[in-house]
C-alpha positions in Angstrom: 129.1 87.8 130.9 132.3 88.7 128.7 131.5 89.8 125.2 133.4 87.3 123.0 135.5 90.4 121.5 136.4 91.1 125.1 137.7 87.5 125.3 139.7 88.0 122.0 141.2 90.5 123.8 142.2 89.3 127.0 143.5 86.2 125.0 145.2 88.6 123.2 147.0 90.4 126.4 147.6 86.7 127.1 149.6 86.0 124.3 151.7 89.4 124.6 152.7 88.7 128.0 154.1 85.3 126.9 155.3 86.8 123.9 157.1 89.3 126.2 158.5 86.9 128.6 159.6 84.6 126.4 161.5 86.8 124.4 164.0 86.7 127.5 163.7 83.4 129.1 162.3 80.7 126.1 163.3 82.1 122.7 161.6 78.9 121.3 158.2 79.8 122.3 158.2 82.7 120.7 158.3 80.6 117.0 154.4 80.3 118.5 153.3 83.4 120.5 154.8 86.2 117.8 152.8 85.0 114.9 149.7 84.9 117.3 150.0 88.7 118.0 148.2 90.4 115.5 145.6 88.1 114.4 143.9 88.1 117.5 144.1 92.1 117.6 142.6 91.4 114.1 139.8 89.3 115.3 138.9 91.1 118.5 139.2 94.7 116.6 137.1 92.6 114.0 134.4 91.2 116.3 133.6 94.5 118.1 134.0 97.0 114.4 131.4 95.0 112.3 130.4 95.4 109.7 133.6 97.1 108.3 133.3 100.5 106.7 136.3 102.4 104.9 138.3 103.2 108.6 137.8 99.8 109.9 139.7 98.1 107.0 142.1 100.9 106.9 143.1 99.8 110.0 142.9 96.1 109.3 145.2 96.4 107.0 148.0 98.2 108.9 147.5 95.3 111.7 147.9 92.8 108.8 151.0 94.3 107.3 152.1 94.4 110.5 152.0 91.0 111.4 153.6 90.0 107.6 156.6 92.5 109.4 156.6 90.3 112.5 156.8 86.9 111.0 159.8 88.2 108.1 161.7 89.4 111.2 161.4 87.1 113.3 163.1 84.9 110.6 165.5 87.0 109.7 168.2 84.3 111.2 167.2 82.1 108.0 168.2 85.0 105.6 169.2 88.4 106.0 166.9 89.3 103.0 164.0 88.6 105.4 164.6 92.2 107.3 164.4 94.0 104.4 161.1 92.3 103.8 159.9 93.0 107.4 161.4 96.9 107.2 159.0 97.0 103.6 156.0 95.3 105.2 156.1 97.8 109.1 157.1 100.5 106.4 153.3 99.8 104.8 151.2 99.6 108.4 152.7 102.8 108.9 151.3 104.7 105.8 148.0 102.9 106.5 147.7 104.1 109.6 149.1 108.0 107.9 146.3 107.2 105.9 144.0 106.9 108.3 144.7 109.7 110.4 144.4 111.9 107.4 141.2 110.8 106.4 139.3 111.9 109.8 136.8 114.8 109.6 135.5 117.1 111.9 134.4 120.7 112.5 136.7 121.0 115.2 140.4 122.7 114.9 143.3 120.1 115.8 145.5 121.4 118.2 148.3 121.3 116.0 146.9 123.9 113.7 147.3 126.7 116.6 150.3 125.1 117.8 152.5 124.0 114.8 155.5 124.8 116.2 155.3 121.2 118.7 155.6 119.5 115.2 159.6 120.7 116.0 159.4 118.4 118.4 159.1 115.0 116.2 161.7 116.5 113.7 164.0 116.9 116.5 163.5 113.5 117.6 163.7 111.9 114.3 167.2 113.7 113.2 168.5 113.0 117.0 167.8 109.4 116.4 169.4 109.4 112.8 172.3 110.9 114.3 173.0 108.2 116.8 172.2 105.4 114.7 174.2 106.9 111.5 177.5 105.6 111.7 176.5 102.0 112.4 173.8 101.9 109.5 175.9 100.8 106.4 174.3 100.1 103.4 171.0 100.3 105.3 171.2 104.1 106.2 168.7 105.1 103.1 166.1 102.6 104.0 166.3 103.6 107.8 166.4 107.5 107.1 163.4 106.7 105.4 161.2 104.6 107.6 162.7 107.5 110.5 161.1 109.8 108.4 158.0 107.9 108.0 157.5 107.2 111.4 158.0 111.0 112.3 155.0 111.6 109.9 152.7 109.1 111.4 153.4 110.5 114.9 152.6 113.5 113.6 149.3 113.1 112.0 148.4 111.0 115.1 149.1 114.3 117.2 147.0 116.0 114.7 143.8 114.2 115.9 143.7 116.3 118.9 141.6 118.8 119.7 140.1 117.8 116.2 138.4 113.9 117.6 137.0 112.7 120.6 139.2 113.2 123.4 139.8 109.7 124.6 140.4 108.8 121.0 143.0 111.2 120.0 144.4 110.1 123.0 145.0 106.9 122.1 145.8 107.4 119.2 148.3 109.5 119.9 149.7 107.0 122.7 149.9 104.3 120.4 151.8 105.9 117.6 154.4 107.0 120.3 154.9 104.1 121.8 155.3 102.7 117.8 157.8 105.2 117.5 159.7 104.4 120.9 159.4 100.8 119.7 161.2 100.8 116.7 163.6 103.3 117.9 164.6 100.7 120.3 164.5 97.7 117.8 166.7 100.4 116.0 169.3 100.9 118.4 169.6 97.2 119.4 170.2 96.2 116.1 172.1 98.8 114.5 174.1 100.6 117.2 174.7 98.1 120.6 172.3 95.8 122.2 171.4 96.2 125.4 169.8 94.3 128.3 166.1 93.1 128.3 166.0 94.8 124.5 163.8 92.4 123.2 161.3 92.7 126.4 161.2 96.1 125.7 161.1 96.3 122.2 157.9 93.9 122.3 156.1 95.8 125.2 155.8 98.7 123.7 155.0 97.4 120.6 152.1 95.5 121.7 150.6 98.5 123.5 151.4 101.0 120.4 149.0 98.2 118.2 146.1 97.8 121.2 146.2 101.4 121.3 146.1 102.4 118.3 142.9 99.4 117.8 141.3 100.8 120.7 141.7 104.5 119.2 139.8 103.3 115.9 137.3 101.5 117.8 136.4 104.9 120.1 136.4 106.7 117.2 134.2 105.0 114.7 131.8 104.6 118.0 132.2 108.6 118.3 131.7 109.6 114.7 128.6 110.2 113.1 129.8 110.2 109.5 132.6 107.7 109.4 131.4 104.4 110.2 129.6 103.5 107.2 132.1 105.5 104.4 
């Protein structure tokens, strides 16, 4: 039989895909699908986590700002004042989830610690992106150069979980920030510099896997940890 988070989850996947879809072929549905998106990542994550300690409601709550950031943007036709809302609220899940990488624990040495030197690698990235989207930012370049630089720090305190968590957790951890990274980047360059084709299919793929990841990460961890679950 199918635990009933499981279900959450599949329903979930269920959602995404439509979500995805629809993006491209029936805009309206997405007025129903989007705000769907992380409620049920909420419940399922919810559901399988419980009873909530100090990481599970870390975690909660960057899933919950998030899905204030889809609902501001995805009325952003109504007022433009709504992006600046939804740039604030994704701005938020990301620090929550900073937070929560930097409150992990262990006796083992991250990877980054030998190897600090890959950090170049995200700084790189961020300032090549900057540079593309400059010119086209406006009066949004300060707000954008910092949730760049914001976004660079999560990715980089998700690396750090390597070599320093379980395997499989760092791992998804460290997929889901990236692909949190590649999604906004995208969002960033379809908005700000020139839209390009299936944009908004791939804007919300990776999206939805950066958030299931990044669940799924927290959920292998807490079940890993000996001293985290109950803080």
């Amino acid at each position: 039989m199918i635990k009933k988070h499981t279900g959450v989850y599949i329903f979930f996947g269920i959602i995404a895909i439509l979500d995805i879809l629809s993006g491209q072929f029936f805009p309206d549905v997405r007025y129903f699908t989007k705000p769907l998106l992380m409620p049920l990542l909420m419940l399922a994550y919810y559901m399988e986590v419980k009873p909530l300690g100090l990481f599970s409601r870390i975690l909660l709550s960057g899933l919950f700002f998030s899905w204030v950031g889809d609902v501001l943007l995805m009325l952003e036709y109504l007022n433009g004042s709504f992006f600046i809302g939804g740039l604030l609220s994704f701005l938020t899940a990301h620090l929550m989830y900073i937070r929560y990488f930097a409150k992990t624990s262990s006796v083992n040495e991250p990877y980054l610690k030998r190897r600090p030197v890959m950090l170049l690698v995200i700084v790189a990235y961020v300032i090549e992106l900057m540079y593309i989207l400059w010119p086209y930012l406006g009066e949004m370049k300060l707000p954008v150069l910092i949730y760049g630089s914001v976004i660079g720090v999560m990715l980089a305190f998700a690396l750090w979980q390597i070599g320093k968590l379980d395997k499989k957790a760092a791992l998804l951890f460290t997929a889901g920030a990236a692909f949190f990274v590649l999604s906004d980047s995208l969002l960033a360059i379809n908005k700000f510099r020139s839209q390009f084709p299936f944009a908004g299919m791939a804007i919300m793929l990776t999206y939805c896997l950066a958030q299931y990841l990044i669940a799924r990460g927290s959920v292998r961890h807490l079940q890993t940890s000996t001293t985290t679950v109950n803080d």
